[in-house]
PLY file of the C-alpha trace (Angstrom):
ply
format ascii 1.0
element vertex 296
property float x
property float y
property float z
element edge 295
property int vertex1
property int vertex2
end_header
-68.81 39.34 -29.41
-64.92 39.59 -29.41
-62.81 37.05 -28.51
-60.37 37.16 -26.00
-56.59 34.96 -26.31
-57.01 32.78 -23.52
-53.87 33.81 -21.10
-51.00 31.53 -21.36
-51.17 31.18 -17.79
-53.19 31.74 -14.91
-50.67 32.41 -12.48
-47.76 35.11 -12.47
-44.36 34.31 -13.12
-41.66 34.30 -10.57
-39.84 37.23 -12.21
-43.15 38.63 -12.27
-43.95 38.62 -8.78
-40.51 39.64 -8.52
-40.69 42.69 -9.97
-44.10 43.53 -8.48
-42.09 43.01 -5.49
-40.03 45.64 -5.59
-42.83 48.19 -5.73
-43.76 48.34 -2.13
-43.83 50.81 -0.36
-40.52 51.77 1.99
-41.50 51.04 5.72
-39.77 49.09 9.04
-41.45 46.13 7.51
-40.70 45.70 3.91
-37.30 46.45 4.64
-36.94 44.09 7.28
-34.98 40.58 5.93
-37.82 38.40 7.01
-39.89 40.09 4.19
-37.79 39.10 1.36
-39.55 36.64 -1.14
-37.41 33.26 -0.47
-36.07 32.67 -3.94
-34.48 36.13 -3.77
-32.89 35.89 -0.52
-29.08 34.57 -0.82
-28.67 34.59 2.66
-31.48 32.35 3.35
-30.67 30.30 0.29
-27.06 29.64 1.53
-28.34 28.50 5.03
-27.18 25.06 5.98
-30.87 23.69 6.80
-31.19 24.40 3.08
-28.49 21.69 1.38
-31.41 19.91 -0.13
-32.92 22.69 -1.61
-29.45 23.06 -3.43
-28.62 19.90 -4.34
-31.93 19.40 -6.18
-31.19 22.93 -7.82
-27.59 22.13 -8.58
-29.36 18.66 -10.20
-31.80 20.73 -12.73
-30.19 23.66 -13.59
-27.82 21.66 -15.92
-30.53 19.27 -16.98
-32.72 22.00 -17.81
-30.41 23.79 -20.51
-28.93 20.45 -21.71
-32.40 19.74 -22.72
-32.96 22.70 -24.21
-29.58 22.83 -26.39
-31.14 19.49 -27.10
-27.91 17.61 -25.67
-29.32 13.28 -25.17
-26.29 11.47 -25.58
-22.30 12.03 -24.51
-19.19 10.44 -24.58
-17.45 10.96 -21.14
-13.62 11.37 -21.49
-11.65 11.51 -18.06
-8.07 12.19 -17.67
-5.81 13.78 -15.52
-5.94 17.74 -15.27
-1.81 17.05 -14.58
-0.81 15.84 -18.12
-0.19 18.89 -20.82
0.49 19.03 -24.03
3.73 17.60 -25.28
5.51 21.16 -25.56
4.91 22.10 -21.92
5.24 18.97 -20.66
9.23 19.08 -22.17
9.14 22.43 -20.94
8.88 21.48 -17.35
11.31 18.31 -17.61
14.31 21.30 -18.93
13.33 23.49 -15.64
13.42 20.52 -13.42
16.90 18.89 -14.97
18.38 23.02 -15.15
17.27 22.89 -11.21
18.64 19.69 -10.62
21.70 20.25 -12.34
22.31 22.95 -9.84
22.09 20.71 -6.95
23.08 17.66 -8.56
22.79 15.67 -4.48
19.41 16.75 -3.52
17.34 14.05 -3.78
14.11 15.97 -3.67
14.81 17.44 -7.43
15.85 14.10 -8.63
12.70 12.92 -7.95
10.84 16.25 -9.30
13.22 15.20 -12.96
11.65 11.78 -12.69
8.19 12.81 -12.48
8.40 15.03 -14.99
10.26 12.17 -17.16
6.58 10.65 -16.68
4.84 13.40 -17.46
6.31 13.95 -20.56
5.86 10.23 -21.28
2.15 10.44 -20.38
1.79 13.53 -22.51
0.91 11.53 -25.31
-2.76 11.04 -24.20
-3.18 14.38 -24.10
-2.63 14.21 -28.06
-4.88 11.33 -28.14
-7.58 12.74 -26.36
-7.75 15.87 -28.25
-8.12 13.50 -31.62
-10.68 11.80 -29.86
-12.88 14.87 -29.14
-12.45 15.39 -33.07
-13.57 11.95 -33.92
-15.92 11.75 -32.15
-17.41 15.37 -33.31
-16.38 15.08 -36.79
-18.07 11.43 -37.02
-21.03 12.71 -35.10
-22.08 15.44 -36.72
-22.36 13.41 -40.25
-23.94 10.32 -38.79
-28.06 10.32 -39.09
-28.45 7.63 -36.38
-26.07 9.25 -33.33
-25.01 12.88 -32.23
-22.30 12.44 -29.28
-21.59 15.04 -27.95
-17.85 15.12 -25.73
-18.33 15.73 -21.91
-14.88 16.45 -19.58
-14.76 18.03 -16.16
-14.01 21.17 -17.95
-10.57 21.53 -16.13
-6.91 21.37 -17.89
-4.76 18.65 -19.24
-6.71 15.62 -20.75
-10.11 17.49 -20.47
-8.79 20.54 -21.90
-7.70 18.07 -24.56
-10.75 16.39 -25.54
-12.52 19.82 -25.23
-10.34 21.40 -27.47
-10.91 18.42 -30.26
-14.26 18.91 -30.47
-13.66 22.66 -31.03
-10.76 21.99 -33.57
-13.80 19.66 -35.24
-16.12 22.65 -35.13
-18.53 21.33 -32.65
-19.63 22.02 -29.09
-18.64 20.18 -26.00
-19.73 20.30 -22.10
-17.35 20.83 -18.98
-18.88 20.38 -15.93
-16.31 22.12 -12.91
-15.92 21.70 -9.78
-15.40 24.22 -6.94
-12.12 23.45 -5.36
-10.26 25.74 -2.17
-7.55 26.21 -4.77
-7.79 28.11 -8.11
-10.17 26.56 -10.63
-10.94 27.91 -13.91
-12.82 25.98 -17.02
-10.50 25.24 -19.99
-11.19 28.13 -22.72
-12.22 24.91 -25.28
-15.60 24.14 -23.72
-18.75 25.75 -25.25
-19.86 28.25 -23.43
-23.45 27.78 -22.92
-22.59 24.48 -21.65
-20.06 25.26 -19.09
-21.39 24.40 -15.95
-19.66 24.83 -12.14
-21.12 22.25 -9.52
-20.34 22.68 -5.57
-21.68 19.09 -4.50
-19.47 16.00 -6.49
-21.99 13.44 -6.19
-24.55 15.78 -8.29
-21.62 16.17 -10.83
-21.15 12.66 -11.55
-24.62 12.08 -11.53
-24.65 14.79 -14.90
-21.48 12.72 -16.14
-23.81 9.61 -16.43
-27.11 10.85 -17.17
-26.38 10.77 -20.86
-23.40 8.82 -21.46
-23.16 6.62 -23.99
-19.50 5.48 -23.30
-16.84 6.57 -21.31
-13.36 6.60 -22.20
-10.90 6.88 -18.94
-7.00 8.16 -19.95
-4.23 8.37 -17.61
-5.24 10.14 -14.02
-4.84 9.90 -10.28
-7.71 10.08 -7.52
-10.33 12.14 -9.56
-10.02 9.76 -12.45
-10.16 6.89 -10.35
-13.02 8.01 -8.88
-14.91 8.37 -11.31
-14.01 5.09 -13.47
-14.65 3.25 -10.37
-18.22 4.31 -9.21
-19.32 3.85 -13.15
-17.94 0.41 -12.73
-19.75 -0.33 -9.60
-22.91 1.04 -11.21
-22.79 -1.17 -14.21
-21.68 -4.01 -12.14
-24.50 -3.78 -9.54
-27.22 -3.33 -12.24
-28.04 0.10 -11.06
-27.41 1.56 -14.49
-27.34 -0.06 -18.20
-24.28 -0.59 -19.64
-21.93 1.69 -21.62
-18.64 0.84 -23.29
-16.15 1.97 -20.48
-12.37 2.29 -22.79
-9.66 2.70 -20.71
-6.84 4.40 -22.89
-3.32 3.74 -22.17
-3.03 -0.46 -21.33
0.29 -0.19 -19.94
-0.16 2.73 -17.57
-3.93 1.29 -16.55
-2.47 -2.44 -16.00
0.26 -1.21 -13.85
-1.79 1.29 -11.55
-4.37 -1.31 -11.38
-4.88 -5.15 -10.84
-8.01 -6.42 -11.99
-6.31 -9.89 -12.07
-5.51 -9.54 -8.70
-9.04 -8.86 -7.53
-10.27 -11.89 -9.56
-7.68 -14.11 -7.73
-8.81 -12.28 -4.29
-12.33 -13.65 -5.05
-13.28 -9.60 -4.65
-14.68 -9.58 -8.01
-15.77 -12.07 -10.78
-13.71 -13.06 -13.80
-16.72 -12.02 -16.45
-16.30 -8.36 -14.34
-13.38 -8.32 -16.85
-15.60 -7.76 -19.41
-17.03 -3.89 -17.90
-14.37 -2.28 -20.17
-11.59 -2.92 -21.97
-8.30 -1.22 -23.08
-6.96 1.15 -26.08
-3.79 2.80 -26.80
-5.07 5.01 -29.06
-8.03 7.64 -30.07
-8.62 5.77 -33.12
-9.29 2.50 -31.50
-10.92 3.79 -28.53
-13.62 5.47 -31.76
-13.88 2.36 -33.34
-15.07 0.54 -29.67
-17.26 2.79 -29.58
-18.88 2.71 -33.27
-18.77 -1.23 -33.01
-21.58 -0.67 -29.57
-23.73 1.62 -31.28
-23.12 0.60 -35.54
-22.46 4.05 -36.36
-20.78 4.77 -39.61
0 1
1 2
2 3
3 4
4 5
5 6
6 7
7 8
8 9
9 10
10 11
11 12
12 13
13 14
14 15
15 16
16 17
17 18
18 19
19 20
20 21
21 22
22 23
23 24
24 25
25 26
26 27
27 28
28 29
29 30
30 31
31 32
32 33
33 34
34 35
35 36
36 37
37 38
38 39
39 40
40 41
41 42
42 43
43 44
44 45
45 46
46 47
47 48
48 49
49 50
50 51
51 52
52 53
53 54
54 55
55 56
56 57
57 58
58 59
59 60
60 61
61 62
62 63
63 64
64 65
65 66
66 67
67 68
68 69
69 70
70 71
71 72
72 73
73 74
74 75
75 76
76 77
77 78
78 79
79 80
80 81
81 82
82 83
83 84
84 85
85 86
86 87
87 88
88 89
89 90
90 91
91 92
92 93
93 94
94 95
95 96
96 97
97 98
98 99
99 100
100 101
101 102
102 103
103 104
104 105
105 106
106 107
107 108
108 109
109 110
110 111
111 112
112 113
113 114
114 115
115 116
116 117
117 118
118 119
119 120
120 121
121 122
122 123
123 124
124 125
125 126
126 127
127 128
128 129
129 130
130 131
131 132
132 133
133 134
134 135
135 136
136 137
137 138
138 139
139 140
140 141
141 142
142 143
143 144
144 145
145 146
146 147
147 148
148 149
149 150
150 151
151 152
152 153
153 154
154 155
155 156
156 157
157 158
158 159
159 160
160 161
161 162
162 163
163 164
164 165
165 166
166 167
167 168
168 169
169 170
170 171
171 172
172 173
173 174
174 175
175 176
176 177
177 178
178 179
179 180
180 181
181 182
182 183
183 184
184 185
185 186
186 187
187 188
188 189
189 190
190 191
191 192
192 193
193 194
194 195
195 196
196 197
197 198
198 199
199 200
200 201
201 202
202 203
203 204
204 205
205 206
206 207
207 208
208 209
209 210
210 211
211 212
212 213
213 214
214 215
215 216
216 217
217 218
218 219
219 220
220 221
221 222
222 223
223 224
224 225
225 226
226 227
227 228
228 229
229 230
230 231
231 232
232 233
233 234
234 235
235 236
236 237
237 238
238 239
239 240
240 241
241 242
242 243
243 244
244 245
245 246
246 247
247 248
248 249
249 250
250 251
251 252
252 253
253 254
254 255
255 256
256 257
257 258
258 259
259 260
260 261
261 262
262 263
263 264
264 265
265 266
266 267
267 268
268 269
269 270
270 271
271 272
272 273
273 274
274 275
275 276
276 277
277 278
278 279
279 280
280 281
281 282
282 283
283 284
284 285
285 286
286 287
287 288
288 289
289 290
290 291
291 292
292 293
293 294
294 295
């Protein structure tokens, strides 16, 4: 008797039935829109009634090939999309003083030379970042007990940064985007198998955390803050373990924030304190991360 390979599966595949699809016969009813198998049919897909259906699809999709490119464990590095590298940043300070010094009594461009005077201060972490990406690449790609892998919101300024250090390191990185009503585009640093673009925010966070192993927060505004803050109240409230949470840049973080003040309020607890603590540079925001996990 000859033996017959047991099938690999009893029942077709969805591309399968797809395709066998696509072989009927052209009549009033196979071309009507009812007719169309449900996973193929955008229009259904994209009703409102179907939100959860996308939300649990926008929640796999990116757990699915992060599995497969065998990605279990990230370091998280935040920043503001609105700090660029040193160069443009002086760039942008000489447009706005050239501008100014055209209208040296409107007010409005004095203020636009100011900000930029920040920026160009604050440009500094974009530096740091990008040496961070490479430490953490570099270090992780010889150490036998850890591969990190960097993870940024995949947009420009400190994410480009820490993107583009783990490419100038040789290694991959994730960005995870966002769609926003106003031109969004991943930075070109981010590997692109792992470049992901997320409608719903709460599912994108939820993929920040799933494999973090530490999370370093640089100079930002509401996005940043966001972020920092809901990984803060998750640690605090138990809900997940906890990482090392680095915030990078101690004068910028202790004047945009007050943790004293919210000890003194009675708001939060004085051992809260210890949820993260601060750096002022890539090197020492590596080593708080190698003394939590004793890698070498």
């Amino acid at each position: 008797m000859t033996s017959k390979k047991l099938p690999d599966k009893t029942f077709p595949s969805a591309k399968d039935d797809l395709g066998a699809s696509r072989l009927a016969v052209d009549s009033p009813q196979t071309r009507s829109h009812s007719y169309k198998l449900a996973y193929n049919d955008k229009e259904f897909l994209l009703r409102d009634e179907l939100r959860p259906v996308r939300l649990q699809l926008e929640l796999l999709k990116p757990d699915l090939i992060q599995e497969e490119l065998g990605i279990s464990s990230t370091v998280v590095i935040f920043g503001s999309a609105r700090l660029p590298e040193t160069a443009k940043a002086a760039e942008k300070l000489q447009q706005a003083q050239e501008q100014w010094g055209v209208y040296p009594d409107d007010a409005e461009l004095a203020r636009k030379v100011e900000i930029a005077q920040r920026v160009l201060a604050n440009s500094c972490y974009y530096d740091e970042a990008r040496e961070l990406g490479r430490l953490i690449t570099e270090n992780s790609q010889q150490s036998s007990k850890c591969e990190l892998v960097v993870i940024t919101g995949g947009g420009p300024g400190i994410m480009e940064a820490a993107n583009r250090g783990a490419s100038d390191a040789g290694g991959k990185s994730i960005g995870l985007n966002i769609v926003l009503p106003f031109e969004q585009q991943p930075n070109p640093y981010i590997t692109p198998e792992l470049c992901f673009q997320f409608h719903y925010f709460a599912i994108r966070k939820m993929h920040f955390l799933k494999r973090a192993h530490a999370l370093v927060a640089c100079p930002g505004g509401f996005g940043t803050l966001d972020e920092l803050f809901e990984t803060l109240t998750l640690i605090q409230t138990g809900k997940i373990k906890p990482v090392p949470i680095i915030l990078m840049g101690r004068e910028y973080w202790q004047r945009v924030i007050n943790f004293d003040a919210l000890v003194e309020e009675g708001t939060i607890s004085e051992k809260d304190l210890s949820l993260f603590e601060y750096v002022d540079s890539a090197q020492e925001a590596w080593e708080a991360i190698k003394a939590c996990y004793v890698l070498k």
